[in-house]
C-alpha positions in Angstrom: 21.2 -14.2 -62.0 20.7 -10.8 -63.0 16.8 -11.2 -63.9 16.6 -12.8 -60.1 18.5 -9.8 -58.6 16.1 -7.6 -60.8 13.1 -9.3 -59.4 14.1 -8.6 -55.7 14.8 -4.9 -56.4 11.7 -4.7 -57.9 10.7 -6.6 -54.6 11.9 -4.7 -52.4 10.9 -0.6 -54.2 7.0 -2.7 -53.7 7.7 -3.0 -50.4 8.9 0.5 -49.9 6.4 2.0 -51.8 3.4 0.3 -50.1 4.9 1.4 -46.8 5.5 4.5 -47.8 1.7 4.8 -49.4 0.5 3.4 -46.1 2.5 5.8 -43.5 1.4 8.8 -46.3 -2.7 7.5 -45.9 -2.9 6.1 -42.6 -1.5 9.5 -40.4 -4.4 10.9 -42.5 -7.1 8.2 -42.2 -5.9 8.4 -38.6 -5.9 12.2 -38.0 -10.5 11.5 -38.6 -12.7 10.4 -35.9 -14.9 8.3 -37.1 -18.5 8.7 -37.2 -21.1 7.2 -34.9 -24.6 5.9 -36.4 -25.8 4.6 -33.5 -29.9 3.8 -32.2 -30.6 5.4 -29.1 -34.2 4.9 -29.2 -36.2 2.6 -26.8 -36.2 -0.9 -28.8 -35.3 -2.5 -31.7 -34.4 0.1 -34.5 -37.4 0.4 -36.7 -37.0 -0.9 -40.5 -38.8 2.1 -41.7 -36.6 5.3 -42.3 -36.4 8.0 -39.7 -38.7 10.5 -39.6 -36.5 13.7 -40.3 -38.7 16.6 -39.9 -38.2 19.7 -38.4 -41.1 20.4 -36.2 -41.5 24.1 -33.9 -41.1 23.6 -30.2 -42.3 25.5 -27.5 -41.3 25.6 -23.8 -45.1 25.0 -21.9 -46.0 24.9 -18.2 -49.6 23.4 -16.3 -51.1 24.7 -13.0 -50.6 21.2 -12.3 -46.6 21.1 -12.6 -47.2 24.5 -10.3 -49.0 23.2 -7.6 -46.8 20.2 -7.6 -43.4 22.6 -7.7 -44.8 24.3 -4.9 -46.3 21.5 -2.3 -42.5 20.1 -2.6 -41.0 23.6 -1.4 -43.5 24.0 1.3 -42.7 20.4 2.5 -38.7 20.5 2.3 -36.8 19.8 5.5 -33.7 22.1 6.0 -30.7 21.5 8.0 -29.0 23.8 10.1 -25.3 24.8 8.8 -22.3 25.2 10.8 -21.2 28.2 12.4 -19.3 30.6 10.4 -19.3 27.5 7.2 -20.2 30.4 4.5 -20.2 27.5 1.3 -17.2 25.9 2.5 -19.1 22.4 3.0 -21.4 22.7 -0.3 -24.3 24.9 -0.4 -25.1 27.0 3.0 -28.4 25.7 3.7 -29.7 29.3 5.6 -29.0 30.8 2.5 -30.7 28.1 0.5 -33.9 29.3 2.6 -33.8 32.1 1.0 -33.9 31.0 -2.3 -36.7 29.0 -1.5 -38.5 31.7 -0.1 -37.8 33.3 -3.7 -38.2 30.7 -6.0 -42.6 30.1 -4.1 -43.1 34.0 -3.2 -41.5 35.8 -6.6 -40.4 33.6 -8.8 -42.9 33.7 -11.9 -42.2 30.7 -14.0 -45.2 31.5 -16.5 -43.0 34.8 -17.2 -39.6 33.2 -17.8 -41.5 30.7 -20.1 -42.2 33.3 -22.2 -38.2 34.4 -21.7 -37.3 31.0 -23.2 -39.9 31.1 -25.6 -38.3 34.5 -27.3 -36.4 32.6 -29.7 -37.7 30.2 -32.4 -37.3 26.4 -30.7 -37.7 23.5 -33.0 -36.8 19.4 -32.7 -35.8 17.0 -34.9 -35.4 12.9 -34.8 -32.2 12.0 -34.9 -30.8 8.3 -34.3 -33.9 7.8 -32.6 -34.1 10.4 -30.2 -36.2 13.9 -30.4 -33.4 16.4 -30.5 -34.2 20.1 -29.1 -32.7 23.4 -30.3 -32.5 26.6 -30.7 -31.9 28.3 -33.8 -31.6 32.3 -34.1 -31.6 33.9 -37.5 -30.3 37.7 -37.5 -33.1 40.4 -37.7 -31.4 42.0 -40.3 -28.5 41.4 -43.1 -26.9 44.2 -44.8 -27.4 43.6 -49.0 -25.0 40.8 -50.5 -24.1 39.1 -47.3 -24.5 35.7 -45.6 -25.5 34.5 -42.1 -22.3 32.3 -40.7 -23.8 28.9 -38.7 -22.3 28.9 -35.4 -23.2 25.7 -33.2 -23.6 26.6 -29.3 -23.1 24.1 -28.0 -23.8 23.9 -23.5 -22.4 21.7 -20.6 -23.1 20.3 -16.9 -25.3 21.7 -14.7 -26.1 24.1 -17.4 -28.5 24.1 -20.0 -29.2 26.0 -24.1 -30.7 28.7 -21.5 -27.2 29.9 -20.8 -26.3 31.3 -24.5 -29.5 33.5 -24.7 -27.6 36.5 -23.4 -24.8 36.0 -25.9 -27.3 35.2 -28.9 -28.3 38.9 -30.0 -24.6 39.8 -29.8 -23.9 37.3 -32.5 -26.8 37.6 -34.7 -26.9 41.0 -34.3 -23.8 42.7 -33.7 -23.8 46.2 -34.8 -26.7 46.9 -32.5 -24.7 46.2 -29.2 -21.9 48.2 -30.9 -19.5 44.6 -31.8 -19.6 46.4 -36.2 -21.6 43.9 -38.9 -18.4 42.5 -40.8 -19.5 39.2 -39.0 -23.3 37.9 -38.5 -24.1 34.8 -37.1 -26.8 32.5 -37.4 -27.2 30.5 -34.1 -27.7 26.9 -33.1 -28.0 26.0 -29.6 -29.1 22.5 -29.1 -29.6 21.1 -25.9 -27.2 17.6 -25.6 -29.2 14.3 -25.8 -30.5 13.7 -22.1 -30.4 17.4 -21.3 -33.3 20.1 -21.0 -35.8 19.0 -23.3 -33.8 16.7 -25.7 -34.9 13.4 -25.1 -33.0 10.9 -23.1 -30.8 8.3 -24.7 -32.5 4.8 -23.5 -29.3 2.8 -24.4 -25.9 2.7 -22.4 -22.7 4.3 -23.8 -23.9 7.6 -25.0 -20.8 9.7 -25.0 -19.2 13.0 -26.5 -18.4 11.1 -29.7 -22.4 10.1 -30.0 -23.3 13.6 -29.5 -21.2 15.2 -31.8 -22.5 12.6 -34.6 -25.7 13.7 -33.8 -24.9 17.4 -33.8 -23.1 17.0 -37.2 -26.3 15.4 -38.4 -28.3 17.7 -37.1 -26.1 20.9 -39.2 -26.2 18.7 -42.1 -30.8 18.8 -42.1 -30.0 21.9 -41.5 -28.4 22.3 -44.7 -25.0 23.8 -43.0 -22.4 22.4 -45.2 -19.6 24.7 -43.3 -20.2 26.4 -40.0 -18.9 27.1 -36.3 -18.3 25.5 -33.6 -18.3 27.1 -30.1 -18.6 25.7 -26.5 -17.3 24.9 -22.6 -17.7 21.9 -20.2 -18.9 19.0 -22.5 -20.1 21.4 -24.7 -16.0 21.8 -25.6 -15.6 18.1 -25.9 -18.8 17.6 -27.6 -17.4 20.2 -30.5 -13.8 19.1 -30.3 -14.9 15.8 -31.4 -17.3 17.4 -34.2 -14.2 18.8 -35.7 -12.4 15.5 -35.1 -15.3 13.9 -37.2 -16.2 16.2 -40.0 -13.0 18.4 -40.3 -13.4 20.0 -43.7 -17.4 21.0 -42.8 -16.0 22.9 -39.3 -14.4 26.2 -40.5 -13.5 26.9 -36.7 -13.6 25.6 -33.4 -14.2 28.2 -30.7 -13.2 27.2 -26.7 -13.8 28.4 -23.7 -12.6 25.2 -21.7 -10.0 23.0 -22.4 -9.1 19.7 -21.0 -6.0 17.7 -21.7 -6.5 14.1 -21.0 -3.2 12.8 -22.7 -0.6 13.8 -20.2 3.1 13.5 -20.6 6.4 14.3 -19.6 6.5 17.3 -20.7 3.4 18.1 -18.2 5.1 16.4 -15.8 8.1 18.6 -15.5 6.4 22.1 -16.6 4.3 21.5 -13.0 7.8 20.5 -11.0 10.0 23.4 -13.1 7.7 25.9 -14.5 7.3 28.2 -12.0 11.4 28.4 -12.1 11.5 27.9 -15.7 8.7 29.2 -17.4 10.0 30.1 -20.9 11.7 26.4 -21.1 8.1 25.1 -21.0 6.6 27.5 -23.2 4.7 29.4 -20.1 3.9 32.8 -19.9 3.9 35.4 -16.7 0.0 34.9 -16.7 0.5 31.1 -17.0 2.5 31.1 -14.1 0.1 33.3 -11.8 -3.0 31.1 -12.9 -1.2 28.1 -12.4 1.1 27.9 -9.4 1.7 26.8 -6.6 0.3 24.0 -8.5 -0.7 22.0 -5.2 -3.2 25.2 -4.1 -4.2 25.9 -8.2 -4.1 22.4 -9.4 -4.1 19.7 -7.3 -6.2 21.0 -4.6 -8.7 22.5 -6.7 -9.2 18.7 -8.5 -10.1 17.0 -5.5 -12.1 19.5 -3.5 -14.0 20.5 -6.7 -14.3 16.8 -8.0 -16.7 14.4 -5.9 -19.2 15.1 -7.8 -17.6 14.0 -10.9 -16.2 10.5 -9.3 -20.2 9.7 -8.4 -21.7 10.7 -11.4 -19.2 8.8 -13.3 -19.8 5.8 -11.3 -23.4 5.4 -9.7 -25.2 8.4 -11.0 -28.6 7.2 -10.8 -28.0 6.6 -6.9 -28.1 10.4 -6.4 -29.8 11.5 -9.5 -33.4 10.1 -8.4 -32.8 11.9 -5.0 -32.5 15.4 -6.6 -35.6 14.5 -9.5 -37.4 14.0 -6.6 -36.6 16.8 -4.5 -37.1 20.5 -6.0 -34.9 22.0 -3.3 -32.5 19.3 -3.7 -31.7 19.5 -7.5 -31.4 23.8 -6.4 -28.9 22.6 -3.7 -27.1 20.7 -5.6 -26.3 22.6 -8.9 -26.4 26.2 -6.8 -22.9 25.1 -5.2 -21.6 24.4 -8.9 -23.1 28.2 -10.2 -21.3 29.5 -6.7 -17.5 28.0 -6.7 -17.3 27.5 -10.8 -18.0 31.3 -11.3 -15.2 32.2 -8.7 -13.6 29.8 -5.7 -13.5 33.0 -3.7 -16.8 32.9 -3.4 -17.0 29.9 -1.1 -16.0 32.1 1.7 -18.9 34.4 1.3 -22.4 33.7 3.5 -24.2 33.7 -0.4 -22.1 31.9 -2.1 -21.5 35.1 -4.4 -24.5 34.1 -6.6 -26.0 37.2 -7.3 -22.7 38.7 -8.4 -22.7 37.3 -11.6 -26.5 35.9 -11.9 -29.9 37.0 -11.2 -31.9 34.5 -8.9 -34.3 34.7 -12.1 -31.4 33.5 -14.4 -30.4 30.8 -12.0 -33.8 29.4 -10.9 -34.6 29.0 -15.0 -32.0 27.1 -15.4 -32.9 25.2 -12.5 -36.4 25.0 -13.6 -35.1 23.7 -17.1 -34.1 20.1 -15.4 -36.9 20.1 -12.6 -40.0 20.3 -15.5 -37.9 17.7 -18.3 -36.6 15.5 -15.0 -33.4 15.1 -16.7 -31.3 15.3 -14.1 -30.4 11.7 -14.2 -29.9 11.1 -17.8 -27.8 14.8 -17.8 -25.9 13.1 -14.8 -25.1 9.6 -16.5 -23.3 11.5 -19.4 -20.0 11.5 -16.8 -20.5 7.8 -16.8 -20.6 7.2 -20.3 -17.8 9.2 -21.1 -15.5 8.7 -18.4 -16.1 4.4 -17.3 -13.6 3.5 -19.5 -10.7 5.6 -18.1 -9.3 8.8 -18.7 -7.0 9.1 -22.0 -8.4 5.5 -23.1 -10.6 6.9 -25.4 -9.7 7.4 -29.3 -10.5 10.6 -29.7 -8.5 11.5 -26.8 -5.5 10.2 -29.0 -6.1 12.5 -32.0 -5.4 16.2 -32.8 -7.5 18.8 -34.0 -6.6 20.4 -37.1 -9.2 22.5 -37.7 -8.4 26.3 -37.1 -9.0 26.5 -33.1 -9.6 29.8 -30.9 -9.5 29.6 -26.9 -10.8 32.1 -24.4 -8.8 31.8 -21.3 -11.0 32.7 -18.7 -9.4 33.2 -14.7 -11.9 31.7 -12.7 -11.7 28.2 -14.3 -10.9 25.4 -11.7 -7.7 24.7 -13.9 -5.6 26.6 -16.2 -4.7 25.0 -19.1 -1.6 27.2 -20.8 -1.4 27.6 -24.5 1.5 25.6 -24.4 -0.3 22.4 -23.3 -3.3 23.2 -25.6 -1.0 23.3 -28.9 -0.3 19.4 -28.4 -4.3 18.6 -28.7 -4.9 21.5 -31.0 -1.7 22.1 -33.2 -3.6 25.1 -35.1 -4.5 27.5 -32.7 -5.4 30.5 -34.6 -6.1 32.8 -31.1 -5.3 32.1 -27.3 -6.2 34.9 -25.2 -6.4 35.7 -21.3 -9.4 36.9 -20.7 -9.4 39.9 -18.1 -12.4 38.4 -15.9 -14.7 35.1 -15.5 -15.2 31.6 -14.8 -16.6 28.5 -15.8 -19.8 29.6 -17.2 -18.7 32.3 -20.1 -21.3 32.8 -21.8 -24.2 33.3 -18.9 -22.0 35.6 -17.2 -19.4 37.0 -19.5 -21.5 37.2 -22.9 -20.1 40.7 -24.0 -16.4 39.1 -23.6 -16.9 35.7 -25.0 -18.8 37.5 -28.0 -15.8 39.7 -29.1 -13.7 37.1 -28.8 -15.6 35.0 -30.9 -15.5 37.7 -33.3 -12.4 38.4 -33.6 -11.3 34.3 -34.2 -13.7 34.3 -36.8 -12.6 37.1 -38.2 -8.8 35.8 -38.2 -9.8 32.9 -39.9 -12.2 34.3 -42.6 -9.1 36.7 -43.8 -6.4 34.7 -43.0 -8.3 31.8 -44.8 -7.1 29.6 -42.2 -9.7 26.6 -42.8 -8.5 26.3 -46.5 -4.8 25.6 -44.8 -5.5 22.9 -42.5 
């Protein structure tokens, strides 16, 4: 009898130790995303291994591409725009005939070419597509010291053109007056299906199928621990990165953040927060951002959001309209570079865009997706990522525990508070408001977004912070 009730003790401490062994492993195993190895080459995978060569790139243009750019200006059909309608209904097409007039009379492609072409380019095979980047070494290191990796990582309708203003003041701080403690060595790839990375041919090409091949693409590299920064996808894209590889991603740097897994918690901090803010975590500048929530947050979502709902449901539709229109494609990702920079600027007769941008700066980008005709495949990217639902997604499900840093800047559509952004990223190292700027940080706020970098990295380098995660 006593042997038996020895066996089921013994029984029973099994049973509590393998639970306890699984609850210990599985948060862990749980807390990594895994990795995707996918093939998004045309055909069969080949049985032969991948090519994985780094070969030089660079950005070239044809008389031919020329003459065709500009028979499609001369031959656009305008519409008139209503009276007083500024860029309340979209782009203000009067205005849009000037940019035209620009873009054939004195904008000189062959001269921003060269622009693009200032920094070494390069592409790479990886899971069967020819990946492009940029990758920036600093001019100068003083004795003794190292180069930190930073991946750059770029969104919707943007494009790798939009970090080259931002690049110098990374690699080479001290000569824009930003001290040498930290030098970068930059990465800006362009994501699968944008600029001149090729096109994924398969369906289901997400943020998690970009990071892998971002992480792969640090690893040839050899970059065993670097950086992470980006907005718009470009946040997701290096969210999920540090979801995947966590102990190769010292630091994750923001300067968008969506929250997909909403709760009660967000629930009641929209209804009571304005009332209550410290009960929700909230600060003042949380509360100014934010509310009234129905003209700061609800509104903003559904007037700032139809093109969203068509590119994540028949993107093609309107993406071979715009590849085949020059003026068109302008039109359309214009309005984003107008109301994404500031909403106040809807009410002006230019849409603002010369405030923050040179006509130069914005027609490059532009130019980026007319020459590479990757305005479909960038468009189909809100399909892949968003067909299966919002907060359906695993990575949607998982923190971040790498060391995080978030630039807070005004003029996004929606403010996401610190206090909302701690349940996704538990180990935020820096959260700051930044005193001007919207979606596009880097393109239009590089001095800003460059010192804030700085001073998250250097947070983490002293603080150790990526050892403690």
């Amino acid at each position: 009898c006593s042997s038996l009730a020895g066996i089921m003790l013994l029984e029973v401490l099994l049973v509590l130790g393998t639970l306890l062994i699984y609850f210990l492993f599985s948060k862990k195993k749980e807390e990594t995303l895994p990795f995707k190895d996918g093939w998004w080459g045309r055909g069969q995978k080949p049985v032969t291994k991948e090519d994985s060569s780094i070969r030089p790139f660079k950005v070239e243009t044809t008389e031919e591409e020329l003459s065709d750019l500009f028979r499609r200006l001369d031959q656009a059909r305008f519409t008139e725009p209503l009276e007083n309608s500024c860029f309340h209904y979209g782009i203000n097409s009067m205005h849009l005939r000037k940019i035209v007039s620009y873009w054939k009379n004195q904008f000189n492609w062959k001269k921003q070419v060269e622009v693009l072409n200032k920094y070494p380019q390069f592409k790479t095979k990886i899971q069967g597509l020819d990946i492009h980047f940029v990758h920036v070494k600093p001019p100068r290191l003083p004795e003794g010291r190292a180069a930190k990796p930073l991946l750059m990582v770029h969104g919707w309708p943007g494009s790798f053109y939009e970090f080259y203003k931002i690049i110098p003041l990374l690699t080479d701080p001290a000569s824009h007056g930003l001290g040498d403690e930290h030098i970068f060595e930059v990465i800006c790839p362009s994501i699968p299906g944008y600029g001149f990375s090729e096109a994924p041919h398969k369906k289901d090409f997400n943020s998690v199928s970009a990071a892998s091949v971002f992480y792969e693409l640090m690893l040839r590299l050899e970059f065993n621990e670097f950086y992470t920064q980006g907005g718009d996808w470009g946040s997701l894209i290096c969210t999920n990165l540090a979801q995947i590889a966590p102990n190769h991603v010292k630091g994750l740097h923001l300067n968008m953040v969506s929250v997909s897994k909403l709760g009660l918690t967000h629930l009641l901090s929209v209804l009571l927060g304005r009332y209550f803010p410290g009960l929700f975590g909230l600060q003042d500048e949380d509360v100014r951002r934010m509310f009234p929530f129905w003209k700061k947050g609800l509104s903003r979502i559904l007037s700032e959001s139809g093109y969203a709902h068509i590119q994540a449901t028949k993107p093609d539709t309107v993406g071979c309209s715009l590849n085949d229109s020059p003026v068109g494609l302008a039109a359309y990702i214009l309005e984003k570079f107008s109301s994404w920079t500031d909403m106040e600027f809807q009410s002006l007769e230019d849409g603002g865009l010369e405030r923050k941008f040179s006509l130069d700066d914005l027609l490059t980008n532009i130019m980026i997706y007319w020459v590479s005709g990757c305005i479909v495949s960038s468009m189909r990217f809100y399909k892949e990522n968003l067909q299966k639902g919002i907060g359906t997604q695993k990575h949607e499900k998982l923190t971040v525990q790498v060391p995080t840093g978030i630039a807070s800047f005004p003029n996004e559509i929606l403010h996401i508070p610190q206090a909302w952004a701690k349940k996704k990223y538990p180990n935020i190292a820096s959260f700051h408001f930044m005193p001007r700027g919207g979606h596009f940080a880097a393109f239009e706020e590089p001095e800003l977004l460059a010192k804030d970098i700085l001073q998250f990295v250097d947070k983490v380098e002293k603080e150790q912070l990526w050892k403690k995660k």
